[in-house]
N, CA, C and O of each residue as an XYZ file, in Angstrom:
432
protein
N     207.617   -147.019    -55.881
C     208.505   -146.170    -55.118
C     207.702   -145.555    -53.983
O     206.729   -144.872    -54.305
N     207.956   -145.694    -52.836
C     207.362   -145.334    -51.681
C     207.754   -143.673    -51.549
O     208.867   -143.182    -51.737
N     205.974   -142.666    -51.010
C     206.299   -140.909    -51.264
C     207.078   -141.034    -49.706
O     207.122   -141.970    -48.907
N     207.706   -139.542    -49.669
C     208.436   -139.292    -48.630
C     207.522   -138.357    -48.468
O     207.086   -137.862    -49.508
N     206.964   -137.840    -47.129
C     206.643   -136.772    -46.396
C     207.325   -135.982    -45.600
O     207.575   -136.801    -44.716
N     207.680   -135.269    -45.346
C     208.940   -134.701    -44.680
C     208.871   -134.921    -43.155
O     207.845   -134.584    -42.563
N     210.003   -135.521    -42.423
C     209.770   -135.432    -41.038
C     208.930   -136.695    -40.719
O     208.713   -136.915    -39.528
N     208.508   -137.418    -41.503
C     207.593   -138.647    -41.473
C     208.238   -140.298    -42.161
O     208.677   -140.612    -43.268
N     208.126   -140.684    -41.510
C     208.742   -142.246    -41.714
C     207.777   -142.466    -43.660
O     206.695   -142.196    -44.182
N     208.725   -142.927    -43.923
C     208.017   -143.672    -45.647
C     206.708   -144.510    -45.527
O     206.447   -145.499    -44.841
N     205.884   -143.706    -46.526
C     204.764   -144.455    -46.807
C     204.834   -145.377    -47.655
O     205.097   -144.835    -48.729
N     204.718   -146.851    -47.830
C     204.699   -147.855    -49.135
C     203.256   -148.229    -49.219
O     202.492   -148.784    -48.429
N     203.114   -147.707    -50.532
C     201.548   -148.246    -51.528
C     201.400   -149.298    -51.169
O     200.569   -149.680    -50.345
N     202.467   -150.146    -51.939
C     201.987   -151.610    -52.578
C     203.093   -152.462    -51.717
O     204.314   -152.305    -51.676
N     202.045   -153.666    -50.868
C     202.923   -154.281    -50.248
C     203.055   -156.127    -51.533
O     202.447   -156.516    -52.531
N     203.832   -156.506    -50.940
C     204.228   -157.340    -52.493
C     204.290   -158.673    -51.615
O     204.699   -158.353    -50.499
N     204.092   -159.770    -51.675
C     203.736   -161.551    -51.435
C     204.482   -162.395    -52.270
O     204.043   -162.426    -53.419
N     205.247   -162.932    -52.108
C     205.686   -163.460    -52.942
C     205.247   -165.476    -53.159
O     205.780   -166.386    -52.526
N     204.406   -165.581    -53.988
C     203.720   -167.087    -53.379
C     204.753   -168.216    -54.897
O     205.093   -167.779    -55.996
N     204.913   -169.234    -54.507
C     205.492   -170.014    -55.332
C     204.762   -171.242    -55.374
O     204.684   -172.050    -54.448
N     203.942   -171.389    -57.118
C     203.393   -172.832    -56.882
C     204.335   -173.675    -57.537
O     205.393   -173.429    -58.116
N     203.772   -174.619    -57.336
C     204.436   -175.970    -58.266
C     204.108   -176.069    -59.548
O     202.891   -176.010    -59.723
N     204.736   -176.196    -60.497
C     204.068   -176.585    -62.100
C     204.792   -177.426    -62.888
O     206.004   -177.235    -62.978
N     204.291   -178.293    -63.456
C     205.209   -179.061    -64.416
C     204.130   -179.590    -65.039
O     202.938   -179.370    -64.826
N     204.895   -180.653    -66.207
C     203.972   -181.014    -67.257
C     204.589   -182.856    -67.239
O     205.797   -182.955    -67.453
N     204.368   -183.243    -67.171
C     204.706   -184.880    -67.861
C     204.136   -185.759    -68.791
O     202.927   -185.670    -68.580
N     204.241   -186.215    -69.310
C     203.715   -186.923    -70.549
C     203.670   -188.246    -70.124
O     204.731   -188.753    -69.762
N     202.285   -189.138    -70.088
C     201.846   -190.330    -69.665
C     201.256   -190.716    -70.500
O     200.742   -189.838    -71.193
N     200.929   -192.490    -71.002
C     200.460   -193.013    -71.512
C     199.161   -193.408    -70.657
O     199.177   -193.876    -69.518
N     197.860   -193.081    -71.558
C     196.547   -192.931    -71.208
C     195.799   -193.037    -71.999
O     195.632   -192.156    -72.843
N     194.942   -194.435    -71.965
C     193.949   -194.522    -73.125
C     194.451   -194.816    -74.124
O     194.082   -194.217    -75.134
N     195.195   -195.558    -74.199
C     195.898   -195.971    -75.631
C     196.930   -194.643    -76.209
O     197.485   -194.985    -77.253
N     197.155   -193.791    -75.945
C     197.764   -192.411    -76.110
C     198.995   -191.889    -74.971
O     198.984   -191.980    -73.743
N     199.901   -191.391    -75.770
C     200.800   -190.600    -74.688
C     200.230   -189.007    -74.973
O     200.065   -188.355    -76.004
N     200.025   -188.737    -73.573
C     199.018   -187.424    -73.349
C     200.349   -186.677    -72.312
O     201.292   -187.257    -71.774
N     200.056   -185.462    -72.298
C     200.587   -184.037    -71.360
C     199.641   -183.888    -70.676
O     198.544   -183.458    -71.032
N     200.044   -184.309    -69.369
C     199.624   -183.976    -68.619
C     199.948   -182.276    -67.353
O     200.983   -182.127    -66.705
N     198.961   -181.450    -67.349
C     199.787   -180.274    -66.781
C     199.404   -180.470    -65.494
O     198.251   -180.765    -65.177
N     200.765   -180.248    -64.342
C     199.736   -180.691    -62.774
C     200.518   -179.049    -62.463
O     201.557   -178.592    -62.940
N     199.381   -178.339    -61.316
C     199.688   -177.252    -60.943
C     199.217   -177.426    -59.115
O     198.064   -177.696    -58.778
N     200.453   -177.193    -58.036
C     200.032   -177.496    -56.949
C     199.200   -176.188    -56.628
O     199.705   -175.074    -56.762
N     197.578   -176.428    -56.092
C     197.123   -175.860    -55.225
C     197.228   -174.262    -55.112
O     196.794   -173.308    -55.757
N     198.243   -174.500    -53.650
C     198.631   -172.865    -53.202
C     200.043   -173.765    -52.438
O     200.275   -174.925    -52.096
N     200.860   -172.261    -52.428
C     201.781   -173.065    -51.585
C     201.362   -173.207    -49.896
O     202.369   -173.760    -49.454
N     200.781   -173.081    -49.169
C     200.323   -173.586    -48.220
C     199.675   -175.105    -47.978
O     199.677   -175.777    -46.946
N     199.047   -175.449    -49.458
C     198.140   -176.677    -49.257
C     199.236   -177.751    -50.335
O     199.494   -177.799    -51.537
N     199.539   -178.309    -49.426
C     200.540   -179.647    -50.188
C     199.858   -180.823    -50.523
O     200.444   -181.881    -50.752
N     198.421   -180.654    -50.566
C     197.145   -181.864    -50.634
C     196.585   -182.354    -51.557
O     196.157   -183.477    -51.824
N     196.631   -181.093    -52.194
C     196.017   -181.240    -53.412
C     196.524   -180.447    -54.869
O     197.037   -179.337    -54.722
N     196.405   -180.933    -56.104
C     196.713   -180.400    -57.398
C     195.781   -180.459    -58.558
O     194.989   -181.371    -58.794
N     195.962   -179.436    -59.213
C     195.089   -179.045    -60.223
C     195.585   -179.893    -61.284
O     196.794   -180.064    -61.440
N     194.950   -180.284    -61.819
C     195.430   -180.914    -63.112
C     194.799   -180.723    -64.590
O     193.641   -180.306    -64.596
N     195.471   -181.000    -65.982
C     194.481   -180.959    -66.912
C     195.289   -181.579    -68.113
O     196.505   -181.654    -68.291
N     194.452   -181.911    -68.717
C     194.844   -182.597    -70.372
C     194.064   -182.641    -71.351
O     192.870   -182.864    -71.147
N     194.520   -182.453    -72.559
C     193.439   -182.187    -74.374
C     192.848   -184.616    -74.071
O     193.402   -185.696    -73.866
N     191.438   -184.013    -74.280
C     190.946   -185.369    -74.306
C     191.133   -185.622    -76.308
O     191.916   -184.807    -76.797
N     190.623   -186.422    -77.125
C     190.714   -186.851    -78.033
C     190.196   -185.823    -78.626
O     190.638   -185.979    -79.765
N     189.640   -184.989    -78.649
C     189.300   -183.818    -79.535
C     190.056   -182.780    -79.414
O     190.048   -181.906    -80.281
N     190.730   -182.714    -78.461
C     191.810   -181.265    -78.182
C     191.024   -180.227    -77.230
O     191.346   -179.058    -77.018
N     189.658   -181.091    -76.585
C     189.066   -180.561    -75.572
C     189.725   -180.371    -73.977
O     190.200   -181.506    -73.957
N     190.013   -179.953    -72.981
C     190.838   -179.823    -71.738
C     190.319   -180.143    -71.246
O     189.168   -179.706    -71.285
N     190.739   -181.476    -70.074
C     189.652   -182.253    -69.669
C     190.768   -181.957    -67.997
O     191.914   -182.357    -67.792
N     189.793   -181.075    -67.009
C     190.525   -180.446    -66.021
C     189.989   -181.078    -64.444
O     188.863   -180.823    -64.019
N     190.623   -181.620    -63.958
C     190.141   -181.987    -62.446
C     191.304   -182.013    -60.897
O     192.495   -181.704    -60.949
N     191.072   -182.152    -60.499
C     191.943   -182.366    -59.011
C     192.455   -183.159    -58.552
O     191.471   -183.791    -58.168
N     193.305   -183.740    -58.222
C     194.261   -184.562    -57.515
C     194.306   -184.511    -55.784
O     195.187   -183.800    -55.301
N     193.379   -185.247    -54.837
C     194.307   -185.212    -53.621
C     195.003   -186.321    -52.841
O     194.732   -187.499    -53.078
N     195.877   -185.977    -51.935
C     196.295   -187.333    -51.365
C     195.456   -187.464    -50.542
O     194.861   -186.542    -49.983
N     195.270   -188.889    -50.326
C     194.405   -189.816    -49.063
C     195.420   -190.060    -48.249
O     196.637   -189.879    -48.280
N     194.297   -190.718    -47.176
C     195.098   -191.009    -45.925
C     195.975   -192.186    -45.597
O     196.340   -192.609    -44.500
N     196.251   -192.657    -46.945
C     197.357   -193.445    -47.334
C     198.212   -193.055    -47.555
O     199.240   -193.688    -47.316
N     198.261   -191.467    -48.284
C     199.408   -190.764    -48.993
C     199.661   -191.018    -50.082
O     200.834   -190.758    -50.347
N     198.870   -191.585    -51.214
C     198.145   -191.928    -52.073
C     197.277   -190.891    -53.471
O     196.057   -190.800    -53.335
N     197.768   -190.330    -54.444
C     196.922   -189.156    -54.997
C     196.234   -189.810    -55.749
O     196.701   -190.638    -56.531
N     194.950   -189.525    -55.623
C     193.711   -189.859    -56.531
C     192.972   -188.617    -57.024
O     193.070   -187.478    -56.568
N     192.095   -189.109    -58.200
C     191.316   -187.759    -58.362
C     190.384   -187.953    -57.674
O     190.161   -188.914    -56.938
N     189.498   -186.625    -57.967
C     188.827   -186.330    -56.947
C     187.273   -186.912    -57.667
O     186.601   -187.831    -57.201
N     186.983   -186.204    -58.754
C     185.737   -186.254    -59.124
C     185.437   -187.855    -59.720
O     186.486   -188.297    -60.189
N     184.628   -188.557    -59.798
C     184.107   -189.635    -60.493
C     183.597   -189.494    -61.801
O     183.383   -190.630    -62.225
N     183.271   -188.563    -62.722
C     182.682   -187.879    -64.025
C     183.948   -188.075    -64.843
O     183.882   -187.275    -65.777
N     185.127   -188.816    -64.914
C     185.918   -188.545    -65.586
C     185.726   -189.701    -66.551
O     184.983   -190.674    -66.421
N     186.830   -189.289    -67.887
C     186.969   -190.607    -68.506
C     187.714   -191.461    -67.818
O     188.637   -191.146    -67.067
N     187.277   -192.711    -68.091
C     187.981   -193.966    -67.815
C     189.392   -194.162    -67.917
O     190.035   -194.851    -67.125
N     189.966   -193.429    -69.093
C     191.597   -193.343    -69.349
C     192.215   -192.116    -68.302
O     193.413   -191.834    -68.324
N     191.542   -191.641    -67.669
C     192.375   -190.750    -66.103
C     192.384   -191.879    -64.736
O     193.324   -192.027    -63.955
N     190.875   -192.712    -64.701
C     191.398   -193.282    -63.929
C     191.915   -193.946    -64.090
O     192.929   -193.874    -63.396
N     191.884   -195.024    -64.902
C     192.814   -195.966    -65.110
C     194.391   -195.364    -65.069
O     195.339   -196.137    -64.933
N     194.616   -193.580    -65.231
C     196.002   -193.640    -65.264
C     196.634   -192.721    -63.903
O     197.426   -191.789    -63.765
N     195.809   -193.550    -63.038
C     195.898   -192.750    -61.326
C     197.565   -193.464    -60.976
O     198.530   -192.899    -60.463
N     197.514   -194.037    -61.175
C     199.323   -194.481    -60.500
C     199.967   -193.721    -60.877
O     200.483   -192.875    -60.147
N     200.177   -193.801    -62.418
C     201.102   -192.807    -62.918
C     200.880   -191.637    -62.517
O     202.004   -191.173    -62.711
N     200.089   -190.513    -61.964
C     199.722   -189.663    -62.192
C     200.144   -189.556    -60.833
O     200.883   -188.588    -60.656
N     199.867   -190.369    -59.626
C     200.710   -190.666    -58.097
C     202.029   -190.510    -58.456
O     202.792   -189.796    -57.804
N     202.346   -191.092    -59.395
C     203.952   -191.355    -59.136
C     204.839   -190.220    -59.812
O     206.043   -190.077    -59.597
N     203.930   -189.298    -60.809
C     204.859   -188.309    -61.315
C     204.857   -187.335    -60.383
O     205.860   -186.644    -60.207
N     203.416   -187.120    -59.480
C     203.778   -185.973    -58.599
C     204.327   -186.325    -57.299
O     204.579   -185.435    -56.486
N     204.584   -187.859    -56.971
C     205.618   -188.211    -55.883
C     207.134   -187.648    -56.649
O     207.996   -186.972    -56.087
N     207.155   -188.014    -57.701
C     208.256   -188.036    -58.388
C     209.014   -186.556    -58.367
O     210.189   -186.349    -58.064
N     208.087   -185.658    -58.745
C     208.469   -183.712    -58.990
C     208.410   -183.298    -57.721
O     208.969   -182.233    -57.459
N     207.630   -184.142    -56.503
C     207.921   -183.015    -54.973
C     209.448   -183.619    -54.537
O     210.175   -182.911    -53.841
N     209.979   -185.202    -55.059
C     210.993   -185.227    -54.436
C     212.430   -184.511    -54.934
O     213.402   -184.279    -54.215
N     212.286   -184.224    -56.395
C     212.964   -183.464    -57.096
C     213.273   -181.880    -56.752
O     214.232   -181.110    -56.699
N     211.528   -181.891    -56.506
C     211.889   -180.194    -55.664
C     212.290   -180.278    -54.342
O     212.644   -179.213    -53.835
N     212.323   -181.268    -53.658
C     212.865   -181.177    -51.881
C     214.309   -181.244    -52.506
O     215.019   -180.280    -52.219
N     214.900   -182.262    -53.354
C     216.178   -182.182    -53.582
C     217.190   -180.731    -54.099
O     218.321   -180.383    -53.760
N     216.285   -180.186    -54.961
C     216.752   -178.679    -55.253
C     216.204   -177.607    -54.059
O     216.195   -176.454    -54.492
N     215.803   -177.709    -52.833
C     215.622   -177.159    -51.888
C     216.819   -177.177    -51.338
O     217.319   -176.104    -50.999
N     217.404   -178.197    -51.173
C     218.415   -178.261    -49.982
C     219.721   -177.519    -50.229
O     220.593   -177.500    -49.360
């Protein structure tokens, strides 16, 4: 609640931002396994890149980045991963082609 001073225009404390990311979860087959995958965009300013993460075979969170190339193309980023992320880079292209066109559609 913003104080009143008398004779003086309102002071407000707390100014408020309102930022909206992207989040969803999809479930892909990876490594012999259907895994949850959680993708979280970025910031809403940067449409480039996404956070991503999933329980590897121990129920460990195995967390890395997603960006598009200059193909338009999402790959991860780091090379240290297991073999069953890259190998499951299409899918992983195609669910977050898949959820931005879903959200342009509930935009309109």
């Amino acid at each position: 609640m913003p104080i009143l001073i008398p004779s003086e225009k309102p002071l407000c404390l707390f100014k408020s931002k309102s930022y909206m990311s992207t989040y969803f979860s999809k479930v892909i087959k990876a490594g012999e396994r259907q895994r949850e995958f959680n993708f979280r965009q970025a910031s809403a300013n940067d449409e480039s890149r996404y956070s991503v993460d999933v329980p590897d075979d121990r129920g460990n969170r195995v967390m890395f980045s997603m960006f598009r190339n200059s193909d338009g193309q999402w790959k991860t980023a780091q090379g240290s991963l297991p073999v069953w992320i890259h190998d499951a880079e299409a899918e992983l292209d195609h669910a977050i082609e898949e959820n931005r066109k879903a959200e342009l559609s509930r935009k309109r």
